[in-house]
TIPAFI-725217 format. One record per residue (C-alpha): x, y, z; residue in three letters. Coordinates in steps of 0.2 Angstrom, whole numbers, plus 5000, padded with zeros to 4 digits. Last residue first. Layout:
TIPAFI-725217
XYZala/...
***
This chain:
TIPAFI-725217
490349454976unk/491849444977unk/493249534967unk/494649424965unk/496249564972unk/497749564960unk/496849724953unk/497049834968unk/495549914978unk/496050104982unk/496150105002unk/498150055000unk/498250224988unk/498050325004unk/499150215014unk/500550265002unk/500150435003unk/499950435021unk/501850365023unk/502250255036unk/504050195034unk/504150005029unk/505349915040unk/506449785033unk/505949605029unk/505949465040unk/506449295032unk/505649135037unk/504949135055unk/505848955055unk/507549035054unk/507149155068unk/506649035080unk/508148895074unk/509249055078unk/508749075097unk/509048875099unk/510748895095unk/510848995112unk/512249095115unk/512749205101unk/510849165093unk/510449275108unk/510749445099unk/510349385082unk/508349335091unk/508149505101unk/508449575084unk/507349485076unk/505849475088unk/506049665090unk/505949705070unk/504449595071unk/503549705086unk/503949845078unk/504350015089unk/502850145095unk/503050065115unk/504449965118unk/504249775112unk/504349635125unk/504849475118unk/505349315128unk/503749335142unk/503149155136unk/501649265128unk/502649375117unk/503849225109unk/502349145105unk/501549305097unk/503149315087unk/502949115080unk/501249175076unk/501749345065unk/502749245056unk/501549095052unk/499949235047unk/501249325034unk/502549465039unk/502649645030unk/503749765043unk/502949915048unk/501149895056unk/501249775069unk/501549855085unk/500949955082unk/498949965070unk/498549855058unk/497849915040unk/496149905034unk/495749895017unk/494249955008unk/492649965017unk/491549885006unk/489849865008unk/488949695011unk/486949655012unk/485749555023unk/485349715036unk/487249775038unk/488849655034unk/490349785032unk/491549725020unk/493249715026unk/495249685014unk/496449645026unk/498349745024unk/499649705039unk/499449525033unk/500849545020unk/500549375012unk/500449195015unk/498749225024unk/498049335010unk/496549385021unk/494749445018unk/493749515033unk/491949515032unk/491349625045unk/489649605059unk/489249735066unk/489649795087unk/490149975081unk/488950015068unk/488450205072unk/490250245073unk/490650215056unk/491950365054unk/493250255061unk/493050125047unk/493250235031unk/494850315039unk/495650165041unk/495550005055unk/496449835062unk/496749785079unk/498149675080unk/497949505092unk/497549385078unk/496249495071unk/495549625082unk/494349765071unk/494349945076unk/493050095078unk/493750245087unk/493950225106unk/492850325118unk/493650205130unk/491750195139unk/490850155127unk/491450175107unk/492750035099unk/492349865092unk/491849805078unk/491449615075unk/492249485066unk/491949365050unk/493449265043unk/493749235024unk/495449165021unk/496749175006unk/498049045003unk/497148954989unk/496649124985unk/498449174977unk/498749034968unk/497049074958unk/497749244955unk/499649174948unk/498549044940unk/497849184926unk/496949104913unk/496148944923unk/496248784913unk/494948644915unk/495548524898unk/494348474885unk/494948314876unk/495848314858unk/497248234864unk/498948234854unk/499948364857unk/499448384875unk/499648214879unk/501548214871unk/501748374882unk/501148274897unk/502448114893unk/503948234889unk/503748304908unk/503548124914unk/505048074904unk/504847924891unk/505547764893unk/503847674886unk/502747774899unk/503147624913unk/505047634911unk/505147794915unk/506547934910unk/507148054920unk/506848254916unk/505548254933unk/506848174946unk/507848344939unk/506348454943unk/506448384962unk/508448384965unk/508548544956unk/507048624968unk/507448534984unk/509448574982unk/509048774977unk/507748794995unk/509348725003unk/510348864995unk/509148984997unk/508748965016unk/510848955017unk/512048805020unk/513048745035unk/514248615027unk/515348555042unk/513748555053unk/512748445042unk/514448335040unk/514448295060unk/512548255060unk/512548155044unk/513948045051unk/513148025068unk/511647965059unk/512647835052unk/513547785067unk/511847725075unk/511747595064unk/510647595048unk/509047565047unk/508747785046unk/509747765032unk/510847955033unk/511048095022unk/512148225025unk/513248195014unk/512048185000unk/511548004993unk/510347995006unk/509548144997unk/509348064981unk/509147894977unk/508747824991unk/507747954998unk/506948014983unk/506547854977unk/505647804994unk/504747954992unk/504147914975unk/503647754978unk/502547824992unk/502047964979unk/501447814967unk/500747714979unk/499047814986unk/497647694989unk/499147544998unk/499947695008unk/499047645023unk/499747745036unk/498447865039unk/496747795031unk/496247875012unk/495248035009unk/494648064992unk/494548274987unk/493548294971unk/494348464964unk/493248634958unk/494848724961unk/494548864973unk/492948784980unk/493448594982unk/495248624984unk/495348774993unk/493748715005unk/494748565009unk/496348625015unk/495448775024unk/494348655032unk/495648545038unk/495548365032unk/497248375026unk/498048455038unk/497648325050unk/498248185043unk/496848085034unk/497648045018unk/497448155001unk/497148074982unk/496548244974unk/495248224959unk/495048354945unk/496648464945unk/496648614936unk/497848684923unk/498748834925unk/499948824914unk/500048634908unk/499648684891unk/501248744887unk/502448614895unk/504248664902unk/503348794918unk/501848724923unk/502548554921unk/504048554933unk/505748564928unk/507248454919unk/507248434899unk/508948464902unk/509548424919unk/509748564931unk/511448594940unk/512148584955unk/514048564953unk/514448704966unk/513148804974unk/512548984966unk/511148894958unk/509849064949unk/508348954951unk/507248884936unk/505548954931unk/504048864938unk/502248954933unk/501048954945unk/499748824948unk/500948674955unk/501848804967unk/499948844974unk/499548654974unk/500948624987unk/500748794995unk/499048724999unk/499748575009unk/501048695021unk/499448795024unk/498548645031unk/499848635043unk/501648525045unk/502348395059unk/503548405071unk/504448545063unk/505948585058unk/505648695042unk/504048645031unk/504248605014unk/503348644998unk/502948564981unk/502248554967unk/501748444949unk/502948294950unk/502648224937unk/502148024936unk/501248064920unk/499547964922unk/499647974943unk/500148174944unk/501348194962unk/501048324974unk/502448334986unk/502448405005unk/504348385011unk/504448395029unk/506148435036unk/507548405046unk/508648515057unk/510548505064unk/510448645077unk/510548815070unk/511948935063unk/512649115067unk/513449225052unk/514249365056unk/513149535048unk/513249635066unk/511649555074unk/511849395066unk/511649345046unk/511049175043unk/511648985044unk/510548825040unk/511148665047unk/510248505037unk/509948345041unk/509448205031unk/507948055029unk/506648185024unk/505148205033unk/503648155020unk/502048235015unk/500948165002unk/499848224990unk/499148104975unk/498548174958unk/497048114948unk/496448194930unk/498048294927unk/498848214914unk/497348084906unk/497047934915unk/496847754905unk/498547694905unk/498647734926unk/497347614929unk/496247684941unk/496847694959unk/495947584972unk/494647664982unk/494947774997unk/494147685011unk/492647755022unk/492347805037unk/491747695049unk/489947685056unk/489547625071unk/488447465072unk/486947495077unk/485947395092unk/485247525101unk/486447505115unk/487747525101unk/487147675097unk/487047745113unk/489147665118unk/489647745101unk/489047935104unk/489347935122unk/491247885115unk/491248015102unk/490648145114unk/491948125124unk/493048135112unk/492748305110unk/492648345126unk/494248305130unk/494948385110unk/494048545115unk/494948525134unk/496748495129unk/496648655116unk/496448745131unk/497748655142unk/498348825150unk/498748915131unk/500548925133unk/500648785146unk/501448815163unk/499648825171unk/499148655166unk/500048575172unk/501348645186unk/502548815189unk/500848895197unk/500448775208unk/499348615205unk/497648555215unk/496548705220unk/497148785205unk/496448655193unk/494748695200unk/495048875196unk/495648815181unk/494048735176unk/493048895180unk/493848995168unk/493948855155unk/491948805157unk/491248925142unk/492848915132unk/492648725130unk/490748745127unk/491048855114unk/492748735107unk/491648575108unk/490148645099unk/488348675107unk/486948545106unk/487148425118unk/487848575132unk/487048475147unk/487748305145unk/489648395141unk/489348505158unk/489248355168unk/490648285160unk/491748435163unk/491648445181unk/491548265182unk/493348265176unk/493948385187unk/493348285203unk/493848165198unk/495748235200unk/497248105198unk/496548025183unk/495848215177unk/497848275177unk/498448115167unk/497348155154unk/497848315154unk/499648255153unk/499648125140unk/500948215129unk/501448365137unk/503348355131unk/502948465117unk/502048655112unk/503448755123unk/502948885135unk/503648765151unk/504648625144unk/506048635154unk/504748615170unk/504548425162unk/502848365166unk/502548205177unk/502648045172unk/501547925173unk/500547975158unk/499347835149unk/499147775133unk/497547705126unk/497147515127unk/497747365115unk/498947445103unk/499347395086unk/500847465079unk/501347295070unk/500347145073unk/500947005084unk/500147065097unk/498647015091unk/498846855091unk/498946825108unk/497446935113unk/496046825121unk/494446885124unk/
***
């Protein structure tokens, strides 16, 4: 087949890619620079790869991650007859675990398409998101689209060392994750994600979380920022749109998206119809493309530190050199999103008859008589977007003699309820967890002969059980632990430690305070106190019960 014309299409690509080089010892306990490299491993060693193809044909029906963990400890034995300690996959965090599920994975895929096409099928494709209804016919909240978009401008954020000096990060940019109502053209809610690569699901549902819960302005302490009037989000300048629901969500298929916690929020918590578009096709979702391009150039390139990314090489040198000269703080920048945001929502549009899309939903409200999906408290419905249900066994008893526990995410959880349950060490417990919130505190029910009874909340044990931290902060400290960066005395907090040990290398490596600026901000110590966790085991009203 011949492919002259097709090279003449952007971004298209003819056969896989393919590692020559070899791994980068710099980036040993990092999560970049290994692009390609288990690929490039099983191309040197067959035998490795027929290792695991012989073991994928057996295992038909079990998943990729069972199987993956099944065949690891024996796969890097293999692995270590071939590469030293200081080489792929042993200078990994996780040892090119993750590597394997997505190896096998796609082996299957492709086992999967070469048997049906020997039976003559044609594979089947997943399909398009439709074309967007016309926007004169939607009412305010009936379709939304969500986007995600890395900001054309960098930022240097500074925070309070070791002895209350400030210390400063690397020049940063961010993701900027915007849910954007197709009648109205409001934006609804937000988030953003720190200097990262990429965002997760949990960067999506904050989004729809901020679009649920009542906006009030922010106290601006930077000069000449200032709200427009009429400026805000519609939760919190138009009555009826407190706590109002969404019916259908316009998404593409980044991985966050398609998630399983993205899409059981949306379809559960909210009742939403969730449509899938293709990556890079913005064609199903242009009003939050337009509004990206909007914002960029007419809003944050207009900063002085915004940049044209078409733009010669001097311009980004520009935006660098004034980043630094106009370190900000958390708040400040979180201040520039938000006035920048609620202002776009206080300008008129040409399209609604040079109205504003927050004058637009509460000229809707005024005037239709519909039905409308409203929930009465959002703040609670906010909170379960970001809540998971996991189900984990008791451990404890043999030969340790230990009381009754539960391990989630490398703490071991238990309270005075669970440790009298000896008789149902290895159960099955429900554990219910507000991801976003203090994550020392689960909520457990006890899963014994086709029924659930509650055994309050159980509450981690050292080196985790002082400071409140969420699910993301508790992961960037376990990172640290594993690359031998962080090791915490015995008794003390492991966040408290991670801090510290962060300000005290932030005067040497700006890289130190880019770790703790992205592990958001990490609250004092909380002293143990039995009354305190006495009244933790009562259940709280903010809690959904479940039933």
């Amino acid at each position: 087949m011949m492919y002259g014309f097709f090279a003449l299409i952007p971004g298209l690509t003819i056969s896989a890619y393919k590692r020559t080089a070899p791994v980068n010892p710099k980036f040993a306990g990092q999560r970049r620079g290994f692009a390609g490299a288990f690929m490039h491993l099983l191309a040197e060693h067959e035998e490795l790869y027929g290792y695991v193809e012989k073991h994928v044909r057996k295992a038909a029906g079990r998943s990729s991650s069972v199987l993956a963990k099944a065949i690891r400890v024996e796969f890097l034995k293999k692995c270590a007859k071939f590469r030293a300690p200081n080489q792929y996959p042993f200078n990994t965090e996780d040892q090119g675990a993750r590597a394997l599920v997505r190896f096998i994975e796609r082996m299957r895929q492709e086992q999967c398409a070469i048997e049906a096409s020997a039976e003559g099928e044609a594979a089947l494709e997943q399909p398009l998101t439709g074309q967007p209804s016309g926007a004169q016919q939607l009412r305010p909240f009936e379709e939304i689209e969500h986007d995600g978009h890395n900001g054309d401008f960098y930022f240097v954020i500074k925070t309070p060392g070791l002895r209350g000096e400030w210390i400063y990060t690397t020049p940063m940019r961010l993701w900027l994750l915007i849910a954007v109502d197709r009648a109205s053209r409001a934006i609804l809610g937000y988030s953003y994600r720190l200097g990262s690569t990429n965002y997760p699901a949990i960067s999506v549902m904050r989004s729809f979380a901020h679009a649920l819960v009542p906006w009030e302005p922010k106290a601006l302490t930077l000069p000449h920022l200032r709200y427009k009037d009429g400026a805000g989000f519609p939760s919190g300048v138009a009555p009826q749109a407190r706590g109002r629901l969404i019916d259908l969500v316009c998404l593409d298929g980044a991985k966050a998206n398609t998630a399983n916690f993205t899409m059981g929020g949306l379809t559960t918590a909210i009742g939403a119809t969730v449509n899938y578009g293709r990556v890079r096709f913005p064609i199903a979702r242009p009003f939050v493309e337009r509004l990206n391009q909007t914002l960029e150039t007419h809003g944050f390139r207009r900063l002085p530190i915004g940049f044209d990314p078409k733009a010669p090489a001097e311009e980004r040198k520009r935006a660098l050199k004034a980043a630094s000269e106009h370190a900000v703080t958390i708040e400040e920048l979180e201040q520039i999103i938000d006035v920048m945001l609620a202002n776009y929502n206080s300008d008129p549009h040409e399209s609604l008859v040079n109205r504003s899309p927050n004058e637009y939903i509460r000229m809707w409200d005024d005037h239709a008589a519909s039905p409308l999906r409203r929930v009465a408290n959002p703040e609670e419905l906010a909170r379960r977007l970001l809540r998971v249900e996991l189900i984990k066994t008791i451990r404890g008893g043999g030969s340790s003699h230990r009381a009754p526990y539960v391990e989630l995410w490398g703490a071991r959880y238990t309270n005075d309820v669970l440790r009298k349950v000896t008789d149902s060490i290895g159960k099955k417990v429900r554990l219910v967890v507000d991801v976003d919130g203090d994550i020392r505190l689960v909520r457990a029910y006890l899963r014994r002969g086709g029924k659930e009874f509650p055994l309050g909340i159980l509450k981690a044990g050292p080196p985790w059980h002082l400071t409140p931290h969420t699910l993301e902060q508790r992961q960037i400290v376990r990172r640290a632990r594993r690359t031998g960066k962080l090791v915490a005395k015995p008794g003390s907090d492991m966040l408290q430690t991670f801090k510290e040990i962060q300000q005290r290398e932030a005067e040497d490596r700006k890289s130190a305070t880019n770790q703790l600026v992205k592990a958001g901000r990490i609250g004092e110590p909380q002293k143990l106190n039995r009354e305190l966790d006495a009244k933790a085991r009562v259940p709280e009203k903010n809690w959904i019960k479940i039933k």
